[in-house]
N, CA, C and O atoms as a Maestro MAE file, in Angstrom:
{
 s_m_m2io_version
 :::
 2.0.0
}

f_m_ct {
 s_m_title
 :::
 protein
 m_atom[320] {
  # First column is atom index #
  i_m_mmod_type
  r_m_x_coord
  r_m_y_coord
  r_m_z_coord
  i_m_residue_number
  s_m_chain_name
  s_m_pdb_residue_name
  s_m_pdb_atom_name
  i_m_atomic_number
  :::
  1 25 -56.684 6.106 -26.735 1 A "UNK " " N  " 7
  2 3 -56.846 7.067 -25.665 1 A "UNK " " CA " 6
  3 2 -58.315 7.446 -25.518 1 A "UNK " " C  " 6
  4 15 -58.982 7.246 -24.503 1 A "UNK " " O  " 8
  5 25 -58.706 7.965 -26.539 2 A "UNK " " N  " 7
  6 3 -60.534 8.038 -26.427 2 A "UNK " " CA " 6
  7 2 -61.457 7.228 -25.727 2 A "UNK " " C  " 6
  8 15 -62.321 7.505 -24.895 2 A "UNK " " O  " 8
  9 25 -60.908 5.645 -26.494 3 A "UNK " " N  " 7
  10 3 -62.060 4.378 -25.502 3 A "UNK " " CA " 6
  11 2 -60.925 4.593 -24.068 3 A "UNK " " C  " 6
  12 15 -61.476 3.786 -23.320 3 A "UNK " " O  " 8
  13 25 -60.006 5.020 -23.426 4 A "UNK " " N  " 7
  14 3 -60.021 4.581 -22.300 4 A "UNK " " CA " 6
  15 2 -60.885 6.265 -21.617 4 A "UNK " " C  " 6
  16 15 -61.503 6.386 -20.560 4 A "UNK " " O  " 8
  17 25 -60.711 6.945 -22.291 5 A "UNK " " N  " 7
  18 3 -61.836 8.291 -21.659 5 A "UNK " " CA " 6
  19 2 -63.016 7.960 -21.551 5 A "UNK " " C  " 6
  20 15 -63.681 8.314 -20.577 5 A "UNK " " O  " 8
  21 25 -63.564 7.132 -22.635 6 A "UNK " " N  " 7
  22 3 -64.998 6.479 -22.997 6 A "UNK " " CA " 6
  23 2 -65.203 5.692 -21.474 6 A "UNK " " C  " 6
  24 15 -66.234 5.802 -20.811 6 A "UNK " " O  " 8
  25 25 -64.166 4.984 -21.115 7 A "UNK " " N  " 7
  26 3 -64.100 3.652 -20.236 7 A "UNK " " CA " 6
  27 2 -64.291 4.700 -18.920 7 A "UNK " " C  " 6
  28 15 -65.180 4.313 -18.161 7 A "UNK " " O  " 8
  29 25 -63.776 5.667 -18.602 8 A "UNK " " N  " 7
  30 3 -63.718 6.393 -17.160 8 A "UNK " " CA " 6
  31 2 -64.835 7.286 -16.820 8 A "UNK " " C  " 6
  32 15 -65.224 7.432 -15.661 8 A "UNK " " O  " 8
  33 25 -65.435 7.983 -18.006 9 A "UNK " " N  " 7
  34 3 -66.518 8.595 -17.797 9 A "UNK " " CA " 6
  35 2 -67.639 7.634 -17.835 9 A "UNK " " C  " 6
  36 15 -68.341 7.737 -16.829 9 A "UNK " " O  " 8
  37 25 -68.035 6.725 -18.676 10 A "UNK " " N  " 7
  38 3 -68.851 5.645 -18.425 10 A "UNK " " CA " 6
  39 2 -68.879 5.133 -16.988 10 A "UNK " " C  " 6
  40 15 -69.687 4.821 -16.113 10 A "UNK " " O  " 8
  41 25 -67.508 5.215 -17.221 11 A "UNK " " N  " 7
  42 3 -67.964 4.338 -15.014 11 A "UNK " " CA " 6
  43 2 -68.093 5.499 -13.752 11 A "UNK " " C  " 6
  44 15 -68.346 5.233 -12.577 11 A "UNK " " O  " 8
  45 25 -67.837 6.909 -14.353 12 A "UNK " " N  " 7
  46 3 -68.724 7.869 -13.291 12 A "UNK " " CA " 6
  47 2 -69.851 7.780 -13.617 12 A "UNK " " C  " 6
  48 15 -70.733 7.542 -12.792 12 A "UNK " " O  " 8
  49 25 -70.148 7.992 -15.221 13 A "UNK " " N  " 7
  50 3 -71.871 8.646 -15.337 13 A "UNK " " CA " 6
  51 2 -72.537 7.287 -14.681 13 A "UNK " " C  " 6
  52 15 -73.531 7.412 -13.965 13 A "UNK " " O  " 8
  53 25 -72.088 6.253 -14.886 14 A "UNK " " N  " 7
  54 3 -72.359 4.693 -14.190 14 A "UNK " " CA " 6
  55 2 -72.909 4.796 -12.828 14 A "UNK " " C  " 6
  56 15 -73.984 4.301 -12.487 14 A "UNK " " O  " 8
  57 25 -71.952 5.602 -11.914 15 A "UNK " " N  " 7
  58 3 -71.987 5.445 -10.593 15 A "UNK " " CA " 6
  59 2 -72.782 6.333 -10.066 15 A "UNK " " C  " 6
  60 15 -73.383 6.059 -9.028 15 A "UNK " " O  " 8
  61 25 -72.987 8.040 -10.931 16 A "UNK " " N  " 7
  62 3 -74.075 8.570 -10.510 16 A "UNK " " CA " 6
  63 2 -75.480 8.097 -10.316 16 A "UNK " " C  " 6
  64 15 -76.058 8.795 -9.483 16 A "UNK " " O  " 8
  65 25 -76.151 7.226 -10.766 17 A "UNK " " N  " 7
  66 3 -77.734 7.345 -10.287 17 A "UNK " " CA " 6
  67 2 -77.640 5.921 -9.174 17 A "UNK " " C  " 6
  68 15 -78.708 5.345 -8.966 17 A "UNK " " O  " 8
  69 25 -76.485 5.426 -8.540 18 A "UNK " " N  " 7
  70 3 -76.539 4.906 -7.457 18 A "UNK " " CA " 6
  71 2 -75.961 5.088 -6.194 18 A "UNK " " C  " 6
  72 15 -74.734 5.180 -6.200 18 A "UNK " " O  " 8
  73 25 -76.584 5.171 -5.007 19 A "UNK " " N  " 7
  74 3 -76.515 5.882 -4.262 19 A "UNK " " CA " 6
  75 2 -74.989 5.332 -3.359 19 A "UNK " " C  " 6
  76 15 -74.738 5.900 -2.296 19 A "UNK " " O  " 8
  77 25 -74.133 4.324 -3.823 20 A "UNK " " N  " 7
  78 3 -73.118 3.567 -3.097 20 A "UNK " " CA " 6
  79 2 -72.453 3.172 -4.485 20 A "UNK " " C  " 6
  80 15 -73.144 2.873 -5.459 20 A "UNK " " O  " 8
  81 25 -71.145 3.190 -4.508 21 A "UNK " " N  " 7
  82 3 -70.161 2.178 -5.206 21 A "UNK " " CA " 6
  83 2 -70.101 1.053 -5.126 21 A "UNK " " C  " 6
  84 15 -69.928 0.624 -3.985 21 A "UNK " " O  " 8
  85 25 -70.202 0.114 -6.174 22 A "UNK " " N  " 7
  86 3 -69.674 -1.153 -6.471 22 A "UNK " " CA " 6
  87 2 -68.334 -1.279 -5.652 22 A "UNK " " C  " 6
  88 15 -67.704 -0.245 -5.430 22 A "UNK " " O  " 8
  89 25 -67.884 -2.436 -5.210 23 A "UNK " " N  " 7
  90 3 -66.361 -2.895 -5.070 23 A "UNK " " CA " 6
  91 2 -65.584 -2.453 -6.139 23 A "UNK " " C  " 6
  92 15 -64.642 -1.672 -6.003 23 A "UNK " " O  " 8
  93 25 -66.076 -3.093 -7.561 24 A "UNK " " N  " 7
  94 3 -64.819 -2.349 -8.613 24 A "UNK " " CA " 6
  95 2 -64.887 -0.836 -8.723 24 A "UNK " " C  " 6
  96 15 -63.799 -0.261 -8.707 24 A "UNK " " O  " 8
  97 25 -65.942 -0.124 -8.829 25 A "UNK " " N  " 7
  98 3 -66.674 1.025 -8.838 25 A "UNK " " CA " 6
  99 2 -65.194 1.561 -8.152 25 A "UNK " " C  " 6
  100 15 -64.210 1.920 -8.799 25 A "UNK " " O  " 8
  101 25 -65.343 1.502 -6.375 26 A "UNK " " N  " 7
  102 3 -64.416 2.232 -5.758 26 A "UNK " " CA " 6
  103 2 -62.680 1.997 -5.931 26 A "UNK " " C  " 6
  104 15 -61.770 2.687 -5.471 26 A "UNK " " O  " 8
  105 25 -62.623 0.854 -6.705 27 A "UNK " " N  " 7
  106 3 -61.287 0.300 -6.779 27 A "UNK " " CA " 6
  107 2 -60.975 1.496 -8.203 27 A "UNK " " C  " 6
  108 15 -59.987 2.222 -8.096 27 A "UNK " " O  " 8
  109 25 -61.749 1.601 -9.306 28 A "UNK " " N  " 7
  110 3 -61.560 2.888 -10.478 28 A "UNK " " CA " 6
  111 2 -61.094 4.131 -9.511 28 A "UNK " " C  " 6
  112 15 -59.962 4.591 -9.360 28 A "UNK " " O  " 8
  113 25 -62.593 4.608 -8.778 29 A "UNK " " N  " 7
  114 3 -62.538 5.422 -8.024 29 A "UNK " " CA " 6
  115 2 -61.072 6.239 -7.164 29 A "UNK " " C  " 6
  116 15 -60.645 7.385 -7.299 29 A "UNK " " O  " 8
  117 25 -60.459 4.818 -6.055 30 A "UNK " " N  " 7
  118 3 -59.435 4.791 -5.795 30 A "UNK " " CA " 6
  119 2 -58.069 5.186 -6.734 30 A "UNK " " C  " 6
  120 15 -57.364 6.195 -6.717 30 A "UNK " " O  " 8
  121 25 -58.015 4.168 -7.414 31 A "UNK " " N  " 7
  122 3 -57.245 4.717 -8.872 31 A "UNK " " CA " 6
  123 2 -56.983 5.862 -9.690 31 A "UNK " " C  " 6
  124 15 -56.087 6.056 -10.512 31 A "UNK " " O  " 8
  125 25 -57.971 6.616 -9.297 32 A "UNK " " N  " 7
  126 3 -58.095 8.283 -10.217 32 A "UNK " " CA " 6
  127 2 -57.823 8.965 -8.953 32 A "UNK " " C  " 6
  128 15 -57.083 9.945 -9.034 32 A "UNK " " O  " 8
  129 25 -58.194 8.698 -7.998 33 A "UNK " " N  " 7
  130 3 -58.178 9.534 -6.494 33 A "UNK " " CA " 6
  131 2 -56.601 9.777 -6.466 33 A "UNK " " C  " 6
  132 15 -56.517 8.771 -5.761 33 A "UNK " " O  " 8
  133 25 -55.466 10.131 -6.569 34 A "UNK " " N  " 7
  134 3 -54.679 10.038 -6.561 34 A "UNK " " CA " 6
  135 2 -53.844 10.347 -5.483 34 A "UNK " " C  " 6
  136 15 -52.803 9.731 -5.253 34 A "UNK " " O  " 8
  137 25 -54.537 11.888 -4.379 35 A "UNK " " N  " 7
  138 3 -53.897 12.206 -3.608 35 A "UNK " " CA " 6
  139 2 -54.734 11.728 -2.357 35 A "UNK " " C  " 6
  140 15 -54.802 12.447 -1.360 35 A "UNK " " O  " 8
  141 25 -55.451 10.348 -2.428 36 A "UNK " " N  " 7
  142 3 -56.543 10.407 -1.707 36 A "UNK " " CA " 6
  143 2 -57.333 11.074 -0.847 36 A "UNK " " C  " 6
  144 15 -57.174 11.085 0.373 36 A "UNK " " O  " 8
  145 25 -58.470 11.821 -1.649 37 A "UNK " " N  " 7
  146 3 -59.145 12.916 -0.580 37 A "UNK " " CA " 6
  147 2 -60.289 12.693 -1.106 37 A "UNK " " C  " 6
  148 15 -61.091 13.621 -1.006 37 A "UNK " " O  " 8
  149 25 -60.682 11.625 -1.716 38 A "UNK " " N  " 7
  150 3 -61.846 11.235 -1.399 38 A "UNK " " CA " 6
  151 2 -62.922 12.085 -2.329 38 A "UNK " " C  " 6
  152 15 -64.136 12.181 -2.152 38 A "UNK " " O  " 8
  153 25 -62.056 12.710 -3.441 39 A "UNK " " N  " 7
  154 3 -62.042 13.640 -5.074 39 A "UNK " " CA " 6
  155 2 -61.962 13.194 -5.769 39 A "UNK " " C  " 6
  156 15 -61.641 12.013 -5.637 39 A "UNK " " O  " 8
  157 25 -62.201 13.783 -7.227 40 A "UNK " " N  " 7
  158 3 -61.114 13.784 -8.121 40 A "UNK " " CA " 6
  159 2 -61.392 14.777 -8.849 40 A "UNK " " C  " 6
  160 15 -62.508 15.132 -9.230 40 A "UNK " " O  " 8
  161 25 -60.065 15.398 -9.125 41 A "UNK " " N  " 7
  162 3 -59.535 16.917 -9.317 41 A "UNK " " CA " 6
  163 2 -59.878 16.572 -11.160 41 A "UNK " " C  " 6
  164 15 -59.785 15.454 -11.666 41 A "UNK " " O  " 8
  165 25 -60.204 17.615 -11.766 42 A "UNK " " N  " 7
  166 3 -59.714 17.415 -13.319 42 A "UNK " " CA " 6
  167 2 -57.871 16.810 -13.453 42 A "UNK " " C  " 6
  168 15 -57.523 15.757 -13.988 42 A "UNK " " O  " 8
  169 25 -57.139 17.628 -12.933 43 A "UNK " " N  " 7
  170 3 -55.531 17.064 -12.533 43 A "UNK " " CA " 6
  171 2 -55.498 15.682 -12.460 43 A "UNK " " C  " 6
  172 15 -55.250 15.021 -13.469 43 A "UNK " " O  " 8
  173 25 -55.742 15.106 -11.268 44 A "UNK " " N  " 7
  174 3 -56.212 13.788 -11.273 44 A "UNK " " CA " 6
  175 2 -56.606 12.556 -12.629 44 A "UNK " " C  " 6
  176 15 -56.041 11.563 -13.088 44 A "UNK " " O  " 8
  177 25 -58.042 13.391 -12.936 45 A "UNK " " N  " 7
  178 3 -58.945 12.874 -13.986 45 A "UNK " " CA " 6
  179 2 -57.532 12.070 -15.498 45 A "UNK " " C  " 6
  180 15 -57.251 10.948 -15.920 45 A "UNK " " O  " 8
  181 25 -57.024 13.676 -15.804 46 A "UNK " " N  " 7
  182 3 -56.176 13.652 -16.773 46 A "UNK " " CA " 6
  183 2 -54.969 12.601 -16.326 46 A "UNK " " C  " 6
  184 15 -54.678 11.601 -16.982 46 A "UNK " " O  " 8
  185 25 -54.243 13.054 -14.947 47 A "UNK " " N  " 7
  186 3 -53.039 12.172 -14.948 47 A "UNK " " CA " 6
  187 2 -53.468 10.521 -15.149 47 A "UNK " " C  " 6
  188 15 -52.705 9.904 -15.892 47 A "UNK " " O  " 8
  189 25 -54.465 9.840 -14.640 48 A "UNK " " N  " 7
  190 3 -54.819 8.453 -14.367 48 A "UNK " " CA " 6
  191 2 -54.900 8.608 -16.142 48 A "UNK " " C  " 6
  192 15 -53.850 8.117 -16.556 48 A "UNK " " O  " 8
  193 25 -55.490 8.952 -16.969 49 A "UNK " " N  " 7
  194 3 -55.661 9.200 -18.302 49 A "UNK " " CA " 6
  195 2 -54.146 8.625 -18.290 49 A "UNK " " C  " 6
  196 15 -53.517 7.610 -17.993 49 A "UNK " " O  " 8
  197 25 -53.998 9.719 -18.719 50 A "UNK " " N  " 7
  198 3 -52.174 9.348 -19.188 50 A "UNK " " CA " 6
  199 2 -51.213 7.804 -18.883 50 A "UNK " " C  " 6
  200 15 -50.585 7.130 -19.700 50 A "UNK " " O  " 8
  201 25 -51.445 7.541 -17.017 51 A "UNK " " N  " 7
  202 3 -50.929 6.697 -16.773 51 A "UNK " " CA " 6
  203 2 -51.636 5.416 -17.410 51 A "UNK " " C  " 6
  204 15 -50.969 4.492 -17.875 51 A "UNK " " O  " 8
  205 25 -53.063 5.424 -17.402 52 A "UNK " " N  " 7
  206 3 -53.754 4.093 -17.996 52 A "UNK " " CA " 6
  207 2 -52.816 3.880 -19.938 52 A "UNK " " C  " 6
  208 15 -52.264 2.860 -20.349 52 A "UNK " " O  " 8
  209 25 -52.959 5.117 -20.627 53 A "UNK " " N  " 7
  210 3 -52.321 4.957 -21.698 53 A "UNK " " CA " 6
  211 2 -50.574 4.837 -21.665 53 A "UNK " " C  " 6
  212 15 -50.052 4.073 -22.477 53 A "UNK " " O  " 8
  213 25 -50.102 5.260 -21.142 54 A "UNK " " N  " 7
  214 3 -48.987 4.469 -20.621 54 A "UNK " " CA " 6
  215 2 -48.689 3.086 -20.340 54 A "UNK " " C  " 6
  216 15 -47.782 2.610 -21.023 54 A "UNK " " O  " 8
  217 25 -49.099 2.520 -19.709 55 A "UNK " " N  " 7
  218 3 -49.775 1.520 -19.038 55 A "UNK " " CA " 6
  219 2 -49.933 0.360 -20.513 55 A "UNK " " C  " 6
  220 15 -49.192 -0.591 -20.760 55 A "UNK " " O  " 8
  221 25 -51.068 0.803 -21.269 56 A "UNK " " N  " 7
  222 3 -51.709 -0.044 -22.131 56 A "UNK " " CA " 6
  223 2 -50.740 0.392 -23.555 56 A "UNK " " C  " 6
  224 15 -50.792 -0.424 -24.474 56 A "UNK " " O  " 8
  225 25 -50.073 1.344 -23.717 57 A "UNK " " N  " 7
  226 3 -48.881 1.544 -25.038 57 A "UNK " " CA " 6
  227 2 -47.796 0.444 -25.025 57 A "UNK " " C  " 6
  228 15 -46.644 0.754 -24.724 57 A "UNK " " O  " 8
  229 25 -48.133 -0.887 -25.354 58 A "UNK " " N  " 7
  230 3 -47.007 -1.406 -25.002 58 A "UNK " " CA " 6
  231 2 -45.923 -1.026 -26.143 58 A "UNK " " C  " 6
  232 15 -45.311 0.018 -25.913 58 A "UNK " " O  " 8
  233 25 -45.755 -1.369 -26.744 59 A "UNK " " N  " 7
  234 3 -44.214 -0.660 -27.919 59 A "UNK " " CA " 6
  235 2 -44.143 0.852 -27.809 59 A "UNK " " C  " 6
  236 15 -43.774 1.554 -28.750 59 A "UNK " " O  " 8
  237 25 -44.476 1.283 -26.736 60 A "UNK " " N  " 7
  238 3 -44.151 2.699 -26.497 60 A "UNK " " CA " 6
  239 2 -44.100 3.536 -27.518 60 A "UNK " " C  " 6
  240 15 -43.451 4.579 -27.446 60 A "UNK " " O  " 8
  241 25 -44.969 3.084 -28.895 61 A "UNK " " N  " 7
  242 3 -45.451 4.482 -29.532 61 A "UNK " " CA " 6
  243 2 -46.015 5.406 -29.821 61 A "UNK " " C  " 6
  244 15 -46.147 6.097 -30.832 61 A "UNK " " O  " 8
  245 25 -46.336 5.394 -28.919 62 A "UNK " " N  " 7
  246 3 -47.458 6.727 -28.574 62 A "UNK " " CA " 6
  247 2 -49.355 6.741 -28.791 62 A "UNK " " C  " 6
  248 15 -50.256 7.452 -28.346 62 A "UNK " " O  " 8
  249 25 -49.293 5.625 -29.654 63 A "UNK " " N  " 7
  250 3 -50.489 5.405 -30.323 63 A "UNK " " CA " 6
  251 2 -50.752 3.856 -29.622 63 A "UNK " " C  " 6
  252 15 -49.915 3.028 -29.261 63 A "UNK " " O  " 8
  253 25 -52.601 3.787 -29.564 64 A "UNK " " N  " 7
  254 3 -52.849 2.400 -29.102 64 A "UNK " " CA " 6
  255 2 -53.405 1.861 -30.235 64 A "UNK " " C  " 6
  256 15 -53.916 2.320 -31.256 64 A "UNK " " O  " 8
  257 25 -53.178 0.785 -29.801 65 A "UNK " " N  " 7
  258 3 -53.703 -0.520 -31.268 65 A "UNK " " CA " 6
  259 2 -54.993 -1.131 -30.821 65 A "UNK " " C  " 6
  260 15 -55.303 -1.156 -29.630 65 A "UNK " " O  " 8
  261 25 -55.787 -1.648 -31.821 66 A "UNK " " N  " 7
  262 3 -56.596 -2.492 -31.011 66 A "UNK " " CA " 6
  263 2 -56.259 -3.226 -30.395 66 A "UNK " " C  " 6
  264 15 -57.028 -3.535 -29.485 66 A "UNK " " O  " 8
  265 25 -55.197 -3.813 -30.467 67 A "UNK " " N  " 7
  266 3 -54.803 -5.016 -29.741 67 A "UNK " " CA " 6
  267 2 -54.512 -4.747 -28.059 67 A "UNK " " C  " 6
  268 15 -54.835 -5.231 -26.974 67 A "UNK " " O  " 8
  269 25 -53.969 -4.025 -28.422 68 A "UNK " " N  " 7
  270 3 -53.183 -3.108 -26.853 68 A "UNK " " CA " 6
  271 2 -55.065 -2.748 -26.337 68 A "UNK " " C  " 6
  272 15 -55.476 -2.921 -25.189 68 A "UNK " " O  " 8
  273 25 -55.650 -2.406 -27.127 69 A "UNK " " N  " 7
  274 3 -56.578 -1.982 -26.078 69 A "UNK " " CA " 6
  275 2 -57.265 -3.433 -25.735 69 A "UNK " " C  " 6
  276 15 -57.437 -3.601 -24.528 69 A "UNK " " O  " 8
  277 25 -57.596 -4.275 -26.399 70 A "UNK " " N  " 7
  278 3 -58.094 -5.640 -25.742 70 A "UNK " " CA " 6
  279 2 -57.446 -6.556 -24.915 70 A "UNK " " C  " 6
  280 15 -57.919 -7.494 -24.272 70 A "UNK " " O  " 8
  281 25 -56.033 -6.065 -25.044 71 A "UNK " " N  " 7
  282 3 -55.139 -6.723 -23.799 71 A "UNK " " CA " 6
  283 2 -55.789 -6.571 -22.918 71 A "UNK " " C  " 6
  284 15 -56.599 -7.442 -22.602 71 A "UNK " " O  " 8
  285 25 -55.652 -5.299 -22.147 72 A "UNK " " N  " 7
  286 3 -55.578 -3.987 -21.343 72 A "UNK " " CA " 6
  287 2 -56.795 -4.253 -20.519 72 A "UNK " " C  " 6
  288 15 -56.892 -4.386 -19.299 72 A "UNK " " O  " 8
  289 25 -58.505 -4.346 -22.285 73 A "UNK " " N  " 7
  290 3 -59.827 -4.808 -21.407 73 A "UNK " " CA " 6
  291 2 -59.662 -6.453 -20.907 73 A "UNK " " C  " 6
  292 15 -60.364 -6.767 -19.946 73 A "UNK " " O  " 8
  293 25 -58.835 -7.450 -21.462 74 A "UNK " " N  " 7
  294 3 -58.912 -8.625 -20.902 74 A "UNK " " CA " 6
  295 2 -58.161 -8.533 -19.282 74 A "UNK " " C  " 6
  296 15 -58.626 -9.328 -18.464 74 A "UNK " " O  " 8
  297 25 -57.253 -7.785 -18.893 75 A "UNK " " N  " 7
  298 3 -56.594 -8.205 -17.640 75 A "UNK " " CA " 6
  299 2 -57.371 -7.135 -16.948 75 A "UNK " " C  " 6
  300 15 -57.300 -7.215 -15.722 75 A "UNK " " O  " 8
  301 25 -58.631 -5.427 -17.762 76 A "UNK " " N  " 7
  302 3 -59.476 -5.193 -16.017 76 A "UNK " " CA " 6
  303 2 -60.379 -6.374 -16.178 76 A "UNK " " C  " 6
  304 15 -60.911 -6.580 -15.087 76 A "UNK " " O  " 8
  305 25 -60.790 -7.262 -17.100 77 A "UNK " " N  " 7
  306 3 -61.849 -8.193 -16.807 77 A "UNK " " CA " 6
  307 2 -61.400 -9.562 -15.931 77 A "UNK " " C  " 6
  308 15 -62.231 -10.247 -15.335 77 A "UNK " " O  " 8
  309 25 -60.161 -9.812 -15.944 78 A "UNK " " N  " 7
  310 3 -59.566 -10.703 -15.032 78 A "UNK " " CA " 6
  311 2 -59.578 -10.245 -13.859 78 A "UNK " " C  " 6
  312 15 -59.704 -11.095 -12.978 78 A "UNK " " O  " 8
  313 25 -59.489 -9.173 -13.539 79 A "UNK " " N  " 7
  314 3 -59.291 -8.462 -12.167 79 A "UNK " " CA " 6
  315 2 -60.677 -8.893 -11.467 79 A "UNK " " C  " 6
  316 15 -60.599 -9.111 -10.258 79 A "UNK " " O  " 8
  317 25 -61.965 -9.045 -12.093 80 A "UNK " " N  " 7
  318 3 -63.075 -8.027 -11.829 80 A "UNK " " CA " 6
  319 2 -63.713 -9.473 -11.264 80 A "UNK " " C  " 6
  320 15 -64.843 -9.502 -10.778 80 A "UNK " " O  " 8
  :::
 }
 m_bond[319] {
  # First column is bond index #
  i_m_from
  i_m_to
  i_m_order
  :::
  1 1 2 1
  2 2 3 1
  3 3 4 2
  4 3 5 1
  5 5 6 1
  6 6 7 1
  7 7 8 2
  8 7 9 1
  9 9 10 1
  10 10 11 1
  11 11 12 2
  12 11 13 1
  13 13 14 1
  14 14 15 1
  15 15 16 2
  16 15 17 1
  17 17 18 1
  18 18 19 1
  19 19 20 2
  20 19 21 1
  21 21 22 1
  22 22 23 1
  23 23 24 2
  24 23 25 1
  25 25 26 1
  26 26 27 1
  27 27 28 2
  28 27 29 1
  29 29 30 1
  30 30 31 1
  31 31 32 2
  32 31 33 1
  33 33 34 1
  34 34 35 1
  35 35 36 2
  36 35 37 1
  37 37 38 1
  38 38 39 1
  39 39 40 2
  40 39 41 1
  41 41 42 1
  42 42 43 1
  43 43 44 2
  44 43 45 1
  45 45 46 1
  46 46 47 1
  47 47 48 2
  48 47 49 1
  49 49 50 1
  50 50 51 1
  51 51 52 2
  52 51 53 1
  53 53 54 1
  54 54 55 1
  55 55 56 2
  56 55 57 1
  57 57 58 1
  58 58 59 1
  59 59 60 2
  60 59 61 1
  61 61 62 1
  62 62 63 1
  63 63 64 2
  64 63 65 1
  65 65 66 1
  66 66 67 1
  67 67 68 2
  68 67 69 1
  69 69 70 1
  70 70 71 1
  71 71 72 2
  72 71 73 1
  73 73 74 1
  74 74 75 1
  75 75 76 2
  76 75 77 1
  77 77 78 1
  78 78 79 1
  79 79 80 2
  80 79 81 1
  81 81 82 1
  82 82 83 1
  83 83 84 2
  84 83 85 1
  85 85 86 1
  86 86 87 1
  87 87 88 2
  88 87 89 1
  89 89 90 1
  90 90 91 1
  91 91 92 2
  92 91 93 1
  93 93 94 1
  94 94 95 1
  95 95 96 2
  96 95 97 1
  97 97 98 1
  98 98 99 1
  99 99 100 2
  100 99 101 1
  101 101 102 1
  102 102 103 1
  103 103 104 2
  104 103 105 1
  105 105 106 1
  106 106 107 1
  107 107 108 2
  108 107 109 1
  109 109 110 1
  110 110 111 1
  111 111 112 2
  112 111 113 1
  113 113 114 1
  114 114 115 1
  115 115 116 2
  116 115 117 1
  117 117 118 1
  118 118 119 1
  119 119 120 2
  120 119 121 1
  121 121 122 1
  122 122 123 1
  123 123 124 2
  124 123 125 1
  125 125 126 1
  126 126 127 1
  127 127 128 2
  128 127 129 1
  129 129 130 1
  130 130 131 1
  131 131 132 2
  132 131 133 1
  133 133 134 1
  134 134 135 1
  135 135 136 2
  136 135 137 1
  137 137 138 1
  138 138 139 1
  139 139 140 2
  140 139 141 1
  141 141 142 1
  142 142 143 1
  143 143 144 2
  144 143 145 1
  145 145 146 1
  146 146 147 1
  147 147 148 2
  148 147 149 1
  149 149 150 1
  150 150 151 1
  151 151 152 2
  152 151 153 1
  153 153 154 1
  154 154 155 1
  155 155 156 2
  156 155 157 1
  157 157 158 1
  158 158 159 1
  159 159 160 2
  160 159 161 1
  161 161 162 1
  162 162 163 1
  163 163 164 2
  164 163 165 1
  165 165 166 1
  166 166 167 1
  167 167 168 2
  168 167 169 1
  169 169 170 1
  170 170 171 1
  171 171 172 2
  172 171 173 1
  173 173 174 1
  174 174 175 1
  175 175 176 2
  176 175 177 1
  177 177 178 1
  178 178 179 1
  179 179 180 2
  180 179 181 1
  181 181 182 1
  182 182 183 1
  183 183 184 2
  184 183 185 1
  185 185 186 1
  186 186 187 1
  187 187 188 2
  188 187 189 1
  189 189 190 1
  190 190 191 1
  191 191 192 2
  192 191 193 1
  193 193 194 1
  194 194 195 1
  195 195 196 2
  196 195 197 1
  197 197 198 1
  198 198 199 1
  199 199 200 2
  200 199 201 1
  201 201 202 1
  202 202 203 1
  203 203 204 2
  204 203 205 1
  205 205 206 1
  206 206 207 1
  207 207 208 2
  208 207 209 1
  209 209 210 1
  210 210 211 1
  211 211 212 2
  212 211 213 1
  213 213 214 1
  214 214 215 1
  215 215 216 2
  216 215 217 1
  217 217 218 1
  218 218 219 1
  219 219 220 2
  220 219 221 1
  221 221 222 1
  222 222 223 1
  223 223 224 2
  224 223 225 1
  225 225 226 1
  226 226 227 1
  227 227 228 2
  228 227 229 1
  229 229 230 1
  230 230 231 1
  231 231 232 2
  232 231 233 1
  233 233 234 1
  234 234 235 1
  235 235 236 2
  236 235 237 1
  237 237 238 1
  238 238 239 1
  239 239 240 2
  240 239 241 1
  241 241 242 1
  242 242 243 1
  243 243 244 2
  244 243 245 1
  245 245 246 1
  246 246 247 1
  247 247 248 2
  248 247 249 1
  249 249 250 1
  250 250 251 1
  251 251 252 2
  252 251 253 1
  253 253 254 1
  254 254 255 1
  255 255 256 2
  256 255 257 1
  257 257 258 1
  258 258 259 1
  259 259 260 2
  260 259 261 1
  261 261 262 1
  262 262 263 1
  263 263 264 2
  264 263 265 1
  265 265 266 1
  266 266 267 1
  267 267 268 2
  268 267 269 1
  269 269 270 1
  270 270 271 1
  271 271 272 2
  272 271 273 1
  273 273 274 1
  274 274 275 1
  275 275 276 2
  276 275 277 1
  277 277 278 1
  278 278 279 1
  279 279 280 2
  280 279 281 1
  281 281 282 1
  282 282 283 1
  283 283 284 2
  284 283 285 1
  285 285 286 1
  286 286 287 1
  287 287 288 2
  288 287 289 1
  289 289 290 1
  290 290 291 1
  291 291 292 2
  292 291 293 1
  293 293 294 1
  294 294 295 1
  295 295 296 2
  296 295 297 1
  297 297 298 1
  298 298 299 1
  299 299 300 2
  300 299 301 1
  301 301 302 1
  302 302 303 1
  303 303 304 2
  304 303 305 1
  305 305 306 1
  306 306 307 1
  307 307 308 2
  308 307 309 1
  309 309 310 1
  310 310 311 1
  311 311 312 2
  312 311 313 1
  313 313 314 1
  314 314 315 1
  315 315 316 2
  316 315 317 1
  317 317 318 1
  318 318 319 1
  319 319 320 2
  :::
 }
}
């Protein structure tokens, strides 16, 4: 859960000192935006949290593995 907090704030503090979003940039962006308004609420911030660890828990125990987390970074790096 931490490296995927690590992973979301990295790609705001990322996006602050440029004046436009990347394509993937806005596709994160999009993703946390939840009620799209073109925000993102702390509400927001947290739920995409949750759903990404959801998401990447595969044996649904509550805890991530390394493994689960290098899945998780191999298919956003397939995306990208």
């Amino acid at each position: 859960m931490v490296k995927l907090i690590f992973f979301i704030i990295f790609f705001l503090t990322n996006s602050i000192c440029a004046e436009t979003l990347t394509n993937q940039e806005k596709i994160y962006f999009n993703f946390i935006d939840l009620n799209n308004d073109n925000y993102i609420s702390m509400d927001e911030f947290l739920q995409s949290v949750e759903i990404l660890f959801k998401l990447v828990d595969q044996n649904l125990d509550g805890k991530l593995s390394e493994n689960e987390i290098i899945e998780i970074k191999n298919i956003i790096e397939s995306l990208s």
